[in-house]
TORKOL-863952 format. One record per atom (N, C-alpha, C, O): residue in one letter; x, y, z. Coordinates in steps of 0.001 Angstrom, whole numbers, plus 500000, padded with zeros to 6 digits. Layout:
REM TORKOL-863952
AXYZ
...
REM end
This chain:
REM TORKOL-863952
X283305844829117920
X283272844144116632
X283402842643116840
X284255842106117546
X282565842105116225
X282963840278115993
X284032839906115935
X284866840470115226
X284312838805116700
X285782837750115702
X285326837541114210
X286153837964113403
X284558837162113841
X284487836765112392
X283205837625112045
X282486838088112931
X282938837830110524
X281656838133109849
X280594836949109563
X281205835889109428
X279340836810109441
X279551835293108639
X277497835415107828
X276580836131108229
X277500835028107383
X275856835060106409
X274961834795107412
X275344833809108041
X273958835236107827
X273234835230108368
X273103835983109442
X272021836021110029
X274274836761109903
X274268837660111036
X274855838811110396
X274552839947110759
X275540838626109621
X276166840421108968
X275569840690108086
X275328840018107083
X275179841968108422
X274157842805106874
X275428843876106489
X276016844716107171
X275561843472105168
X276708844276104622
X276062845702103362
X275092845804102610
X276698846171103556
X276254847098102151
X277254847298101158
X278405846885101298
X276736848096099878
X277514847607098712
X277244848966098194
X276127849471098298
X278537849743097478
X278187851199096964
X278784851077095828
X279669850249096042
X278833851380094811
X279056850913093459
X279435849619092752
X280377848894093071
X278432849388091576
X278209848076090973
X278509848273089644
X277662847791088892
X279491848856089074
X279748848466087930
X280329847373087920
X280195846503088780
X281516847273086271
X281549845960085861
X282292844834086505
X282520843710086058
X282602845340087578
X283207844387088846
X282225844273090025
X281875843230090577
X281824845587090327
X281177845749091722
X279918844784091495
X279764843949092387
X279204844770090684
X277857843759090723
X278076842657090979
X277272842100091727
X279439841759090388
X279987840395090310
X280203840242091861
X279782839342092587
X280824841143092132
X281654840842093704
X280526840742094827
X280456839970095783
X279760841647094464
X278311841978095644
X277506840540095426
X277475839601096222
X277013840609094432
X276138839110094288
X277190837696094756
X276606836738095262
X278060837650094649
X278913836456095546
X278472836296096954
X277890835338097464
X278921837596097574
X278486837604098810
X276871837609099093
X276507837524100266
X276001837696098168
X274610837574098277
X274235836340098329
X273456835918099184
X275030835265096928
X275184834172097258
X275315833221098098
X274752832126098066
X276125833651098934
X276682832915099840
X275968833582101420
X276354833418102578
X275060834191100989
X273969834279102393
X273848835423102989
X273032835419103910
X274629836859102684
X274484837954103452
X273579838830102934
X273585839095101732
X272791839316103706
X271875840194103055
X272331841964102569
X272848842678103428
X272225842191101984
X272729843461101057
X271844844432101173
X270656844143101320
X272305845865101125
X271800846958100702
X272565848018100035
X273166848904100643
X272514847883098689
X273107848702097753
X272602849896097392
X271398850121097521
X273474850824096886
X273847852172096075
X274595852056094885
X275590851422094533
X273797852877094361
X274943853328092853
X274276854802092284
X273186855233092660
X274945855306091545
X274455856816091011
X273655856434089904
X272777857223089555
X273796855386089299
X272808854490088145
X271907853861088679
X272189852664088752
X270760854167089169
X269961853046089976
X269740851776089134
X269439850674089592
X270000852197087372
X269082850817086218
X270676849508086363
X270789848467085716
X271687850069087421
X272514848990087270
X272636848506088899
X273661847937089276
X271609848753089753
X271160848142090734
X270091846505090515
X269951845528091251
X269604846805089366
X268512845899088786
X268968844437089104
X268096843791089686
X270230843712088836
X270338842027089201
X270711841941090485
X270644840939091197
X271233843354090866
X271565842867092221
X270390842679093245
X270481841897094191
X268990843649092931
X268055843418093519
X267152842174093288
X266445841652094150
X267295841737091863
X266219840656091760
X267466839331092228
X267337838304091560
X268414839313093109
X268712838524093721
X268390838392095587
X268634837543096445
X267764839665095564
X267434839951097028
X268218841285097591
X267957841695098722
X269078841872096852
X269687843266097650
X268354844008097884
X267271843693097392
X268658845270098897
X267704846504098826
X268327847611098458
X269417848011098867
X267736848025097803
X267966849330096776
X268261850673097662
X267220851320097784
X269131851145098170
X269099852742099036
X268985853792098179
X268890853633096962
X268988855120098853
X268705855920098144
X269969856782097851
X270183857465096850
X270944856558099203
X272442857451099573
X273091856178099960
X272631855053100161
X274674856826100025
X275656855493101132
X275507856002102313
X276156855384103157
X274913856879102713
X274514857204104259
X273475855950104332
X273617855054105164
X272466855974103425
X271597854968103866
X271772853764103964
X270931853076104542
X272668853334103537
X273465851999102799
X273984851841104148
X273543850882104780
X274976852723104802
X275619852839105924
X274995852191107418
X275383851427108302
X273924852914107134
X272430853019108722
X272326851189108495
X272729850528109452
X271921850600107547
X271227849599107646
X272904848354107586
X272410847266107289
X273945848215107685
X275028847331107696
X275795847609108298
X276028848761108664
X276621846292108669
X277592846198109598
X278760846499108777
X279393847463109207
X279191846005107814
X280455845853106566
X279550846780105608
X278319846793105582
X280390847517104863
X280171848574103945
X281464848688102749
X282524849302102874
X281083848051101815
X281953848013100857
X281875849353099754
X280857850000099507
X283028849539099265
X282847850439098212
X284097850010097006
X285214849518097163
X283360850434095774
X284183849980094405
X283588851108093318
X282667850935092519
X284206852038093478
X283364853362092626
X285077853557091738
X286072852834091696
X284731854918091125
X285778855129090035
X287190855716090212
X288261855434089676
X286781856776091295
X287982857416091636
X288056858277092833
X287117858786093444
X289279858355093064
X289817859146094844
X288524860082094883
X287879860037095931
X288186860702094137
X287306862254094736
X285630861265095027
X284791861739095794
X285340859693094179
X284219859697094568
X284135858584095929
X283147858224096569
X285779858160096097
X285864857164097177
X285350858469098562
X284601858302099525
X286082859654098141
X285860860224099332
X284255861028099816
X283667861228100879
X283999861322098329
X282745861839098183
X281593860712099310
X280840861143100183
X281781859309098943
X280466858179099302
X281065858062100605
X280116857735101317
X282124858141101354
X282816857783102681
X282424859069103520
X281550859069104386
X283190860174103148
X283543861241104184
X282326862443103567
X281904863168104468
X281878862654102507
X280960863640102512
X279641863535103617
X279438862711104508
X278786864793103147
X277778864724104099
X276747863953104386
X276308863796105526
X276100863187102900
X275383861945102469
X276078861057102562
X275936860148101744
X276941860968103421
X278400859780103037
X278159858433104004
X277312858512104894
X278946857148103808
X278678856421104598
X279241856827106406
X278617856524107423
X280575857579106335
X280693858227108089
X279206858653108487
X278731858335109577
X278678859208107772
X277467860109108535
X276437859004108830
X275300859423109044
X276567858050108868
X275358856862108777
X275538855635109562
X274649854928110036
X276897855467109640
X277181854225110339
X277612854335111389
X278143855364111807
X277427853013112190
X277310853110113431
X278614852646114299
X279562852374113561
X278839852517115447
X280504852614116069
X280182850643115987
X279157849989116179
X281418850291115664
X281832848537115342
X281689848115113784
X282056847036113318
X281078849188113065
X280787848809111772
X282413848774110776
X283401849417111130
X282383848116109843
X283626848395109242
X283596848888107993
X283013848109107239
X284088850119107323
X284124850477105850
X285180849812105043
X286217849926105697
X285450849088103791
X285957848242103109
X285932849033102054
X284883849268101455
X287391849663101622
X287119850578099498
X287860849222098800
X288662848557099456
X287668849036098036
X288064848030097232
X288220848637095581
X288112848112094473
X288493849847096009
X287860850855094445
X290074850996094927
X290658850968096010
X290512851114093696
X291960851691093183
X291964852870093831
X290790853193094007
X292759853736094309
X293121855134094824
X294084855184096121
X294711854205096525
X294113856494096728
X295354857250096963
X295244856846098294
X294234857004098980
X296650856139098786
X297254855605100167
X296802856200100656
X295870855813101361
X297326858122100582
X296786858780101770
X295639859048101501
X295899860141102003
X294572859142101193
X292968858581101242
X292624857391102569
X291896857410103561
X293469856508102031
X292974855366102719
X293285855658104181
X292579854992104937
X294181856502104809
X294763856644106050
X293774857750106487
X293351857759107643
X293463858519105741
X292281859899105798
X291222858738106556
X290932858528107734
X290965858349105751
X289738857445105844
X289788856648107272
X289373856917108399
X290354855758106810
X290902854965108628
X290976856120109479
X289859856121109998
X291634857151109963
X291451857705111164
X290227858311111273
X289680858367112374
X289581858895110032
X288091859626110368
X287313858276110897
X286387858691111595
X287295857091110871
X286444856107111186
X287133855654112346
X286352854813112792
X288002855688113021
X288315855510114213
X287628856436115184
X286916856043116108
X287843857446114960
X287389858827115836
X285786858582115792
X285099859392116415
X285296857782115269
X283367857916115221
X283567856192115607
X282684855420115233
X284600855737116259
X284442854131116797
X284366853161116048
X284028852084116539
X284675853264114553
X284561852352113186
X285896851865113017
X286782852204113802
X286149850949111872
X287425850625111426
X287193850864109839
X286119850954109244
X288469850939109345
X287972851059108190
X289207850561107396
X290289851029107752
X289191849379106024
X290213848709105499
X290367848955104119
X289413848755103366
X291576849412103645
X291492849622102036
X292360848402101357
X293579848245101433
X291271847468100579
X291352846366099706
X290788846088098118
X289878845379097688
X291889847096097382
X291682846683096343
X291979845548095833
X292651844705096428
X291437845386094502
X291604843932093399
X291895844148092297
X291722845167091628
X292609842676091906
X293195842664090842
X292155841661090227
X291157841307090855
X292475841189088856
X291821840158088392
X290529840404087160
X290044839443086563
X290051841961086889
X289464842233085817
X287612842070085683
X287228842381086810
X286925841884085211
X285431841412084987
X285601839888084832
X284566839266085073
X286826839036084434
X286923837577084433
X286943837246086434
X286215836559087150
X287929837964086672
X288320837226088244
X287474837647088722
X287204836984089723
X286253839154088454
X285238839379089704
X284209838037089425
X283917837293090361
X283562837749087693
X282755836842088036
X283284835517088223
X282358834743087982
X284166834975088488
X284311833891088653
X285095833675090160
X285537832594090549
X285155834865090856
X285686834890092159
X286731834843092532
X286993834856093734
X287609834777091608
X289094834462091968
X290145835449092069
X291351835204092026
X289497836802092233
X290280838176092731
X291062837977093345
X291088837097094206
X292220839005092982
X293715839076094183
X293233840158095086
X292843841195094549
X293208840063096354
X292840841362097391
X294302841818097721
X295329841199098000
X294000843122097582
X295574843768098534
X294545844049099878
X293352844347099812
X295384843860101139
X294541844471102316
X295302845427102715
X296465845248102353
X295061846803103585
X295454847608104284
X295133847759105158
X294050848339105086
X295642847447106871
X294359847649107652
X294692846855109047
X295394845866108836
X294435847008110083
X294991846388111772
X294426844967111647
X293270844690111325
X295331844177111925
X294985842584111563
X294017841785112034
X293729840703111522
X293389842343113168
X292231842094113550
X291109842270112494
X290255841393112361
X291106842822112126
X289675843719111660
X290190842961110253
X289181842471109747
X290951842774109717
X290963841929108518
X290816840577108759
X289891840022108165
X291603839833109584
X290933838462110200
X289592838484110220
X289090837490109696
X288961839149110577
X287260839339110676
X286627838892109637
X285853837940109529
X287276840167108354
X286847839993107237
X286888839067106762
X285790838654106389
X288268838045106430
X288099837173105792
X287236836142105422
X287634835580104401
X286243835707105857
X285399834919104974
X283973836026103989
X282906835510103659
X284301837463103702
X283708837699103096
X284585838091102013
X284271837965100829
X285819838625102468
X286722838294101032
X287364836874100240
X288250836818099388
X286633835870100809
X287255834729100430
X285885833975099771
X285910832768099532
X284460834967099449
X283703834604098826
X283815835449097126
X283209835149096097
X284762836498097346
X285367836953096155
X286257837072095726
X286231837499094571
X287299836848096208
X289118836074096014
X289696834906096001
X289181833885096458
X290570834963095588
X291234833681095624
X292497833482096588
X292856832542097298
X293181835138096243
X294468835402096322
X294176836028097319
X293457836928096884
X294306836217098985
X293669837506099978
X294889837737100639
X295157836883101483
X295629838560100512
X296709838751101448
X296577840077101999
X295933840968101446
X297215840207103139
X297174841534104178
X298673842056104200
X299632841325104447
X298752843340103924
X299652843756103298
X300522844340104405
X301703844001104474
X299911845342105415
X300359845738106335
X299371847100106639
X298194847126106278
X299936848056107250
X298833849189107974
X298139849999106882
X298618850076105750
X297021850594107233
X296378851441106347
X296939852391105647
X297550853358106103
X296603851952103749
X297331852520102656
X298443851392101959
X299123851672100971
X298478850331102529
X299016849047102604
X298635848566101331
X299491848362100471
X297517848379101141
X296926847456099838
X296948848495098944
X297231848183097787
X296686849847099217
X296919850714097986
X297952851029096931
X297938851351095743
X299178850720098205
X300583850734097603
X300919849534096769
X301693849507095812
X299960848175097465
X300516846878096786
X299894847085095298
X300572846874094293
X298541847519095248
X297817847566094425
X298898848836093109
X299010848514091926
X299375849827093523
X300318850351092672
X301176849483092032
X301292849545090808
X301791848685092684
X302949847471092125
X302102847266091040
X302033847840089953
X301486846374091514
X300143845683090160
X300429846608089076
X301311846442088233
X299781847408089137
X299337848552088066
X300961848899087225
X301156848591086049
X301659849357087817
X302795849409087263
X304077847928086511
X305017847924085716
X303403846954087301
X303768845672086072
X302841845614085170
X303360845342084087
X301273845790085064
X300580846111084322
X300911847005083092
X300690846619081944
X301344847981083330
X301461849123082476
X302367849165081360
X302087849614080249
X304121848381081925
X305109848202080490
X304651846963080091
X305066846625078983
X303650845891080863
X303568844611080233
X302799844547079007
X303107843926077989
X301566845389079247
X300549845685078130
X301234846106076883
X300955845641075777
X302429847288077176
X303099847554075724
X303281846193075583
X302324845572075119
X304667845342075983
X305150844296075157
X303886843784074670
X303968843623073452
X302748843464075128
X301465842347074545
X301585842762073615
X302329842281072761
X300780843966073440
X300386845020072379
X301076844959071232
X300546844587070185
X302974845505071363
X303852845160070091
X303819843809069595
X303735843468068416
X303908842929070818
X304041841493069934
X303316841255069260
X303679840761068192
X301859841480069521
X300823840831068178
X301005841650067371
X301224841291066214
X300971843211067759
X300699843914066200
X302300843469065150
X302419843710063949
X303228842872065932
X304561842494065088
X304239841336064559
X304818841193063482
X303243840012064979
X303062839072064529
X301858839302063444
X301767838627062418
X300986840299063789
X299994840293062708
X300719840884061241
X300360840360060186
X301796842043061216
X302187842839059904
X303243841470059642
X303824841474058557
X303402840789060189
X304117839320060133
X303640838329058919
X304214837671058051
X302017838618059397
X301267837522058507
X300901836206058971
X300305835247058482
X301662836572060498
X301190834958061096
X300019834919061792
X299541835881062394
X299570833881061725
X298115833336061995
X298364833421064013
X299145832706064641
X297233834737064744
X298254834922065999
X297523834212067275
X297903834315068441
X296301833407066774
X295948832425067544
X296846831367067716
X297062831152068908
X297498830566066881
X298579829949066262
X299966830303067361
X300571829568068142
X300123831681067033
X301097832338067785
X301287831915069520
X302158831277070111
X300124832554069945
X299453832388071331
X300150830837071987
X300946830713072919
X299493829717071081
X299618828693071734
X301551828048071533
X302087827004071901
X302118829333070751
X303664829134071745
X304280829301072284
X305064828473072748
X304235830968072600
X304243831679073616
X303732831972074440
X304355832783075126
X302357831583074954
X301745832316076001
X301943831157077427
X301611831389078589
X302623829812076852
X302604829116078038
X304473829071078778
X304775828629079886
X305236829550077949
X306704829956077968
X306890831252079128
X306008831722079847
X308250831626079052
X308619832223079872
X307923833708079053
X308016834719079748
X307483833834078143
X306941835253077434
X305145835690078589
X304668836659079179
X304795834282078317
X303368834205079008
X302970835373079929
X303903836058080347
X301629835722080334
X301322836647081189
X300131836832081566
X299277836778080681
X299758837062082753
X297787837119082502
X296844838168081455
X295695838027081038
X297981839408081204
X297342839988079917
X296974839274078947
X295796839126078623
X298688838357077946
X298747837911077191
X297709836953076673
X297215836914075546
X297456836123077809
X296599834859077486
X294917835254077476
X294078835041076602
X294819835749078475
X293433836707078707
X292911837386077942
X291768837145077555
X293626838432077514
X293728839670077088
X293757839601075334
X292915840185074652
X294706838908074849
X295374838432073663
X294291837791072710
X294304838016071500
X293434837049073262
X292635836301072395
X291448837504072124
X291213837784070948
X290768838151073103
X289926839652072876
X290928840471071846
X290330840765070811
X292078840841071869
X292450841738070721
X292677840962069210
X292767841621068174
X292739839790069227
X292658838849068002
X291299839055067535
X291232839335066338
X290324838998068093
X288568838573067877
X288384840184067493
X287312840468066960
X289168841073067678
X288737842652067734
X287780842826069035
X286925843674068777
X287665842392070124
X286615842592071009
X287548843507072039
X288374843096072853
X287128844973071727
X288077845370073395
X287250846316073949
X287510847510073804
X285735845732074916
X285301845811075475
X285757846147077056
X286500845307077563
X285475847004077667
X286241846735078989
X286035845743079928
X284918845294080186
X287229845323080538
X287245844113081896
X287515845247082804
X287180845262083988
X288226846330082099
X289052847235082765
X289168848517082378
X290263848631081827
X288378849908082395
X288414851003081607
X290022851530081260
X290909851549082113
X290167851868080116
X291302852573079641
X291162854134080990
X292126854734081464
X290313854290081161
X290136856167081666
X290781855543083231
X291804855956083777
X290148854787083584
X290557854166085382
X291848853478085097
X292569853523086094
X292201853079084449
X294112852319083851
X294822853814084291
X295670853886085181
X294219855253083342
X294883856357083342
X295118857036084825
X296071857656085297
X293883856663085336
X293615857530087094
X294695856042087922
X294459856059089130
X295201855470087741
X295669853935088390
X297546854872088302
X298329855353089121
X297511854762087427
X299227855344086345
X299376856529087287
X300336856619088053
X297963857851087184
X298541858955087827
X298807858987088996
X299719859688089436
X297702857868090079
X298505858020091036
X299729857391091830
X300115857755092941
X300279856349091025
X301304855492091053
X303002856539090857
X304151856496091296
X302086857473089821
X303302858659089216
X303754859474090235
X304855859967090480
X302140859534091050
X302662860790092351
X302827860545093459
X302801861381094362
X303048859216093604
X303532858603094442
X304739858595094754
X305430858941095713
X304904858014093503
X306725857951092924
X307603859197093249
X308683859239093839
X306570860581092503
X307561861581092843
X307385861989094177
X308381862546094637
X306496861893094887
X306660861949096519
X308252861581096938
X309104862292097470
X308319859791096355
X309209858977097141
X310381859600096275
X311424859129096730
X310584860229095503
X312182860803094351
X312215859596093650
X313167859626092870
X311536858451093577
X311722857703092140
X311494857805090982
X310451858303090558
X312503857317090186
X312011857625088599
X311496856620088119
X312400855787088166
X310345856004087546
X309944855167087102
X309817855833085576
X309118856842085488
X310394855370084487
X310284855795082541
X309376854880081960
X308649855089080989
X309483853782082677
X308712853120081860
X307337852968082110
X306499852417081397
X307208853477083123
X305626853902083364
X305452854996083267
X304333855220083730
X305996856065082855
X306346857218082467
X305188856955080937
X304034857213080596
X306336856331080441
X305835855891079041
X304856855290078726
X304278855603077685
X304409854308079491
X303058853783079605
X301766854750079560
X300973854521078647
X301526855606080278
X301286856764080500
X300782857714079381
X299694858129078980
X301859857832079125
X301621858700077838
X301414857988076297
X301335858701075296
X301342856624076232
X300520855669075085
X299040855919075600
X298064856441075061
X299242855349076848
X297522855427077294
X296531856755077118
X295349856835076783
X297620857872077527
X296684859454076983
X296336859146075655
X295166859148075271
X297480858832074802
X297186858813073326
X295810857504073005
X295385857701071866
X295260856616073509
X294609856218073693
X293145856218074082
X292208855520073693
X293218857183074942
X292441858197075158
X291581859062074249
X290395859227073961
X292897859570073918
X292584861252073026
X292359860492071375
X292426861336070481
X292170859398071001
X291395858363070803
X290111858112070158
X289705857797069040
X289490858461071664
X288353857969071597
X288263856360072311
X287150855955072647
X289453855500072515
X288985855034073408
X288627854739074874
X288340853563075096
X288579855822076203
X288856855648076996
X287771854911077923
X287855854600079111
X286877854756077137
X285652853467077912
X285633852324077485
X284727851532077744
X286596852073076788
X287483850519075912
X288129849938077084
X288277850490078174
X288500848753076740
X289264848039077760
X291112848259078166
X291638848939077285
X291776847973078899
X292851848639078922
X293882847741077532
X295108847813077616
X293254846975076376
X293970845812075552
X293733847138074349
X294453846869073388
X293093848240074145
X292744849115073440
X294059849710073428
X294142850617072600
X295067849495074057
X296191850305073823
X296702849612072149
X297238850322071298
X296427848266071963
X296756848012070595
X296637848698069492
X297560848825068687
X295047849398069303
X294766850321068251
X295544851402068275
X295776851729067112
X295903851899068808
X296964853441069666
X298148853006068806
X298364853509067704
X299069851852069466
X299998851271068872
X299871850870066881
X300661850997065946
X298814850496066976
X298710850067065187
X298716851404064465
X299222851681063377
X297884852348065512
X298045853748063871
X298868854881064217
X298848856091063994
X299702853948064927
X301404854796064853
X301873854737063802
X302380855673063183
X301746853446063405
X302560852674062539
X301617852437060869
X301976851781059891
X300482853165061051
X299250852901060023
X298808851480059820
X298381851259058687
X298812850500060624
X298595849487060630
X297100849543060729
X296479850285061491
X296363848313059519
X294261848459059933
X294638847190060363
X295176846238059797
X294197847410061599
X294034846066062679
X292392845678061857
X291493846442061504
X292521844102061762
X291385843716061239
X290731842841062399
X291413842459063349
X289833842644062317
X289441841422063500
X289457840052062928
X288665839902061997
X290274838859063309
X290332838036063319
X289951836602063928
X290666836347064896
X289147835730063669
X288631835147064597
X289713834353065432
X290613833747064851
X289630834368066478
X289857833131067748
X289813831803067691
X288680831353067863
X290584831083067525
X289874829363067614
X289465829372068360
X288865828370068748
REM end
């Protein structure tokens, strides 16, 4: 394997492009590496190709033609499905190549993963992100890394064409665990967002107004400020699916009870978000927990404009 990766000599591949994965792939297209992508949607392959990717047909094929092989799909069964199945990227790639999941899921996955790619002469690093559809297009993702420090040194200048924040966490399953932290300050923070406006809206106060006194104080938060002005406008589109928030929670939960911790308040988180769900919104953004919260209480959330 190289000391470094760098545009013009690494052909990387790219296996799911939704509403992060397209942002993150075209950076690195940007910045000079040539691509060959997958997705189970081929019609959301479309910008990544009319920027120059090539379209595969499998992540085996995706695999054959790159050195770096990224993946950002939905969940543990399809991280393992595009990696370790029979069409999978193991079956395709070649010994020095490196596999990269950047998709949310289960530590021990990621260690599954790393040793099956050792044994076929590969490395393989699990680096998820934080940061939403704002931090993928504008590049400023938090990476958790998992993974032998070499082989992440490597990486770094292709995660530093889609992060801001890149830290290496420690051995494989490393970034998965950091990436749990996340998710679980995530999870009671969204309630408080959530109550505060719907307490400032049955309030009567004007909560754009609101925003600009709290959100720069010790209350502040990247939900709040981010997040806060989309549930004012009524826009809760996903940055972030409510259904992948839910698969994030469960496996943070069974983690926990692995380790005998009690975590309640992600307990509780948890079970707003089912109700959220069961809904109807679970292809909403994870700020959709507001509506959940308002018709507890019969509150008609109205949409309000944004200054």
């Amino acid at each position: 394997m190289p000391h470094t990766f760098a545009p013009g000599t690494t052909k990387i591949g790219w296996i799911g492009t939704g509403v992060m994965g397209s942002s993150m792939c075209g950076h690195l297209i940007a910045a000079g590496y040539k691509a060959t992508v997958y997705n189970r949607s081929k019609d959301k392959l479309a910008p990544l190709v009319a920027k120059g990717a090539v379209a595969a047909d499998s992540p085996k094929a995706v695999a054959e033609a790159s050195d770096v092989i990224f993946t950002i799909v939905g969940y543990p069964s399809d991280v393992r499905a595009v990696t370790l199945g029979p069409d999978g990227i193991l079956a395709g790639a070649k010994a020095g190549s490196v596999v990269v999941d950047m998709t949310t899921s289960n530590p021990e996955l990621a260690v599954e993963i790393h040793t099956a790619a050792k044994a076929k002469g590969m490395n393989a690093v699990d680096a998820p992100v934080s940061g939403g559809d704002i931090g993928a297009k504008e590049a400023r993702l938090s990476i958790m890394i998992g993974g032998e420090p070499e082989v992440v040194e490597a990486l770094n200048p292709l995660f530093s064409a889609m992060g801001k924040t890149i830290v290496h966490q420690g051995g494989p399953g490393a970034g998965q665990h950091t990436k749990m932290v996340n998710q679980i300050l995530i999870a009671t923070n969204m309630i408080g967002v959530c109550e505060a406006l719907l307490y400032g809206y049955k309030a009567g106060l004007d909560l754009t107004t609101v925003l600009q006194s709290v959100g720069s104080g010790a209350a502040g938060s990247w939900s709040l400020n981010n997040l806060g002005p989309r549930m004012i406008a009524g826009n809760f589109e996903p940055g972030f699916f409510v259904e992948h928030f839910l698969k994030d929670m469960g496996i943070a939960l069974a983690e926990a009870k692995r380790m005998k911790l009690a975590l309640p308040g992600l307990a509780l988180a948890e079970q707003l978000y089912r109700a959220v769900a069961a809904q109807g919104y679970e292809r909403k953004g994870t700020h959709a927990l507001l509506l959940a919260l308002a018709d507890l209480s019969k509150v008609d959330w109205k949409a309000k404009p944004s200054a």
